[in-house]
C-alpha positions as CSV (number, residue, x, y, z in Angstrom):
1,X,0.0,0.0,0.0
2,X,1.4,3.5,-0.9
3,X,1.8,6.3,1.9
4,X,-1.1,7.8,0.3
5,X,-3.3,5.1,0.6
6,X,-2.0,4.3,3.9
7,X,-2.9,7.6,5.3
8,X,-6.5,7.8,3.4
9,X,-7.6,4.3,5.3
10,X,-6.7,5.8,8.7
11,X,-8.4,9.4,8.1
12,X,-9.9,10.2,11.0
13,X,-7.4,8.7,13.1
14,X,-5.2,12.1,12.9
15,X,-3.0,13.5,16.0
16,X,-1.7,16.9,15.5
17,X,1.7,17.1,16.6
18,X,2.9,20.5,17.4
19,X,6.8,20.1,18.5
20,X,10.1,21.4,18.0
21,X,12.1,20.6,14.7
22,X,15.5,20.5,16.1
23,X,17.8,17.8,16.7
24,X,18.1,17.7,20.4
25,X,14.6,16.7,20.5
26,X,14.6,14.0,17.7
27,X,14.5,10.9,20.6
28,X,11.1,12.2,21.5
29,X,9.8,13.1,17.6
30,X,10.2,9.6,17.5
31,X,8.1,8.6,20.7
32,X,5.6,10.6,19.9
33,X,5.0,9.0,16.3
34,X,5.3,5.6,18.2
35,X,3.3,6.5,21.0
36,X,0.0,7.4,18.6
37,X,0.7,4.5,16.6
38,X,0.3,2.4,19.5
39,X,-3.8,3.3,20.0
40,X,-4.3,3.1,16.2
41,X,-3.2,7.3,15.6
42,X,-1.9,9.0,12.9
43,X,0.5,11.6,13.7
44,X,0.2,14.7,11.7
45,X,1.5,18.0,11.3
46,X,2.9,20.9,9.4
47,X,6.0,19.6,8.2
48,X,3.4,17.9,6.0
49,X,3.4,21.4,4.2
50,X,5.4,22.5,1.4
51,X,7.7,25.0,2.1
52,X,7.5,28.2,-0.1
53,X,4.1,30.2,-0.5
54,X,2.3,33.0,1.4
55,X,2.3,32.6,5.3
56,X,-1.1,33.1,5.1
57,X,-1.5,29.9,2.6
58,X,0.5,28.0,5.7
59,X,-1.5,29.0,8.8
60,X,-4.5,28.1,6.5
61,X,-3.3,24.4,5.7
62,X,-2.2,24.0,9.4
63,X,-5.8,24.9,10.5
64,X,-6.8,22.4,7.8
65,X,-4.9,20.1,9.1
66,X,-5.9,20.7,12.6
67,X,-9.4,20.6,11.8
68,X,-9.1,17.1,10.1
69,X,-7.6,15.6,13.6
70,X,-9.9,15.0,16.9
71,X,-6.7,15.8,18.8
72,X,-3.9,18.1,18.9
73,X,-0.6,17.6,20.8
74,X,1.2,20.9,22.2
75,X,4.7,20.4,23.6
76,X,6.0,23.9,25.0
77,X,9.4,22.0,26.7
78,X,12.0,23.1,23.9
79,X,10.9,26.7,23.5
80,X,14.5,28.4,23.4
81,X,16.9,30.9,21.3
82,X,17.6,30.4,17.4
83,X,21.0,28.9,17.9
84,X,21.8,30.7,14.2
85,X,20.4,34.2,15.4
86,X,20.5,33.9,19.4
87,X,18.6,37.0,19.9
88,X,15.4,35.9,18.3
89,X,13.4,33.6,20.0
90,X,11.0,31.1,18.3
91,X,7.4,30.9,19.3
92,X,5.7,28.6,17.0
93,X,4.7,26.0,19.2
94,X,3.1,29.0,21.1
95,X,1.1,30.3,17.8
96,X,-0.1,26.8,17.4
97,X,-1.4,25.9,20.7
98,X,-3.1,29.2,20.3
99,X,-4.9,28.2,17.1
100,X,-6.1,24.9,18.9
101,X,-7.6,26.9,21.2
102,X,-9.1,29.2,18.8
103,X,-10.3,26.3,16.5
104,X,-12.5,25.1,20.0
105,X,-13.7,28.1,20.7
106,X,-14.5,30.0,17.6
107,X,-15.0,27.2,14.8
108,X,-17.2,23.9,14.0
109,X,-14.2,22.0,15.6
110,X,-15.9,22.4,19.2
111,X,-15.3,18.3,19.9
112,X,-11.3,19.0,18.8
113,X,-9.2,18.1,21.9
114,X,-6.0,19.3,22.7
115,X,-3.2,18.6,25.3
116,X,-0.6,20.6,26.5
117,X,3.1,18.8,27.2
118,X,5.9,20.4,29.6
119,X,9.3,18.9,30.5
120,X,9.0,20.7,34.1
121,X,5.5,20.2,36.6
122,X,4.8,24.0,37.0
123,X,6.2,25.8,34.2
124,X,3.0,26.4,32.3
125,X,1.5,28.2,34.4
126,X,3.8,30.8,34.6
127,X,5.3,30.7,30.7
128,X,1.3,30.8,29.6
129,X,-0.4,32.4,32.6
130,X,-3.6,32.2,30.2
131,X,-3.5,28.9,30.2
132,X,-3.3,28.9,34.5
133,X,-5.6,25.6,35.5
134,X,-4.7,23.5,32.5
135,X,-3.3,20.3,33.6
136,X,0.3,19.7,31.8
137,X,1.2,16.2,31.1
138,X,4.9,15.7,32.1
139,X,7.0,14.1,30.6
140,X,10.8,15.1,31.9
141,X,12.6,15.2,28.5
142,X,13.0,11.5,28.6
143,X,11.4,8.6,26.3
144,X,9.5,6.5,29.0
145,X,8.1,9.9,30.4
146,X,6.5,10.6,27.0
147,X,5.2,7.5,26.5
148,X,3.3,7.2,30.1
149,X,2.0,10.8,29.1
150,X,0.4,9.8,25.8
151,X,-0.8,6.7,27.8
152,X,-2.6,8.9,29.8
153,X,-3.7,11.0,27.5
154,X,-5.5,8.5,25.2
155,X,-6.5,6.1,28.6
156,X,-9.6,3.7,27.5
157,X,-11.4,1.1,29.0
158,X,-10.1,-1.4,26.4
159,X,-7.6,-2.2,24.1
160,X,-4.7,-0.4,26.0
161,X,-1.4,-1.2,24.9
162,X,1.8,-2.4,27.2
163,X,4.2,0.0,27.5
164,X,6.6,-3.2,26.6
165,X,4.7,-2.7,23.3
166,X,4.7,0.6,23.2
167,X,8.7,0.7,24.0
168,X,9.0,-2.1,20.8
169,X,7.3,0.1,18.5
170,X,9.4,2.9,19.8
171,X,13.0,0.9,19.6
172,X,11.9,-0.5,15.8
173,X,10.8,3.1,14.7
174,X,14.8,4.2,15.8
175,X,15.9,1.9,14.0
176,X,14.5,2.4,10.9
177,X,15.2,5.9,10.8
178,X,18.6,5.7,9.3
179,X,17.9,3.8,6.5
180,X,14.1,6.0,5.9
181,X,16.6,8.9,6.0
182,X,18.8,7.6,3.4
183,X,16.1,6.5,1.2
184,X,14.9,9.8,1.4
185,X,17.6,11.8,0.4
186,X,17.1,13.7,3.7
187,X,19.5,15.4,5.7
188,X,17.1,15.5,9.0
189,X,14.5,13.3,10.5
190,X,12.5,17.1,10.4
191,X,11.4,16.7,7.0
192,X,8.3,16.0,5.5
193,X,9.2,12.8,3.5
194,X,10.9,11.5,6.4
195,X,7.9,12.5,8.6
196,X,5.2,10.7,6.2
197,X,8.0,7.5,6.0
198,X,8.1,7.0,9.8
199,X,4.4,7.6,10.0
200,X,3.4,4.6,7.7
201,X,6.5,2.8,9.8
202,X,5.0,3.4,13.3
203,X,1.6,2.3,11.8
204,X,2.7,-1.4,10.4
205,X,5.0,-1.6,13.4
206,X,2.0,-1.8,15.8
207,X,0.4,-3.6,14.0
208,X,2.7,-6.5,14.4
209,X,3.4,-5.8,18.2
210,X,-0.1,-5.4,19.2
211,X,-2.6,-7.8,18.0
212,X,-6.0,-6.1,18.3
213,X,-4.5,-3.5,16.0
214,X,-4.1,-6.0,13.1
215,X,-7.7,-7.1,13.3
């Protein structure tokens, strides 16, 4: 089956993912595309764009995007300097959060859901004092913390994966990557080749390690 294809049989299945590019955070990139995979999600998100065009043309396609996924992920852990201009700081993951927020409030997306992710208990609520009473999921920069976040996140009565699985899924995904990479002709895992690649990955990957998936 052909990425597209793939992707088309699990619309509706969408997770927004709104994260930092950057290398440092590429160990939990990965989690988070394993992590969804493991409850049958799709991670999404605007790497999927093309670069080039009119800003507005992108914050349309991300609300698109958004709009097309029950869920949104927000991780506001890596918000730091531009290590290429140190004096400009980078507040996408910000801007996105705040279209989430808008989409619930001012759009037909009412039943969208979003989460907010921190690497520090606390530091939401005085980094987005707007946001003051919104319960952060914590993770602690680390792999396992992610992955117990996002099984908290998507807790259901049934068909709730180990976090053995979850972890398998996780180490096969890392693995791959080099060779997805390669394939692609891409420098970084932060493209959106690579992105769609480890997407369709994750997907069969769960399938194998968790059995009510492949039903």
């Amino acid at each position: 089956m052909s990425p597209a294809r793939w992707r088309e049989s699990r619309k509706g299945l969408g997770v927004f993912l709104n994260i930092p590019y950057d290398p440092a955070f590429e160990r939990l990139y990965i989690a988070y595309i394993a992590g969804l995979s493991a409850f049958g999600l799709v991670a999404r998100s605007a790497l999927e764009i093309p670069s080039g065009g009119r800003q507005r043309d992108r914050i349309s396609r991300i609300f698109s995007i958004m709009l097309e996924c029950k869920y949104s992920l927000h991780d506001l852990s890596h918000v730091k300097l531009d290590r290429a201009e140190p004096s400009t700081p980078r507040f996408n993951m910000p801007f996105e959060l705040g279209m989430a927020a808008a989409l619930t409030e001012f759009s037909n997306a009412k039943d969208h859901i979003w989460f907010v992710f921190e690497a520090r208990a606390g530091r939401l609520a005085k980094s987005l004092s707007d946001l003051r009473g919104v319960d952060e999921f914590v993770h602690h920069g680390s792999v396992s913390g992610l992955l117990g976040c996002l099984n908290n996140a998507f807790v259901r009565p049934d068909h709730r994966p180990r976090m053995s699985e979850v972890k398998a899924i996780y180490r096969d995904l890392r693995r791959n990557l080099p060779s997805i990479q390669a394939e692609a002709g891409a420098h970084s895992a932060f493209e959106a080749r690579v992105f769609l690649d480890l997407a369709v990955q994750a997907g069969i990957t769960a399938r194998r390690h968790i059995s009510w998936l492949a039903r």
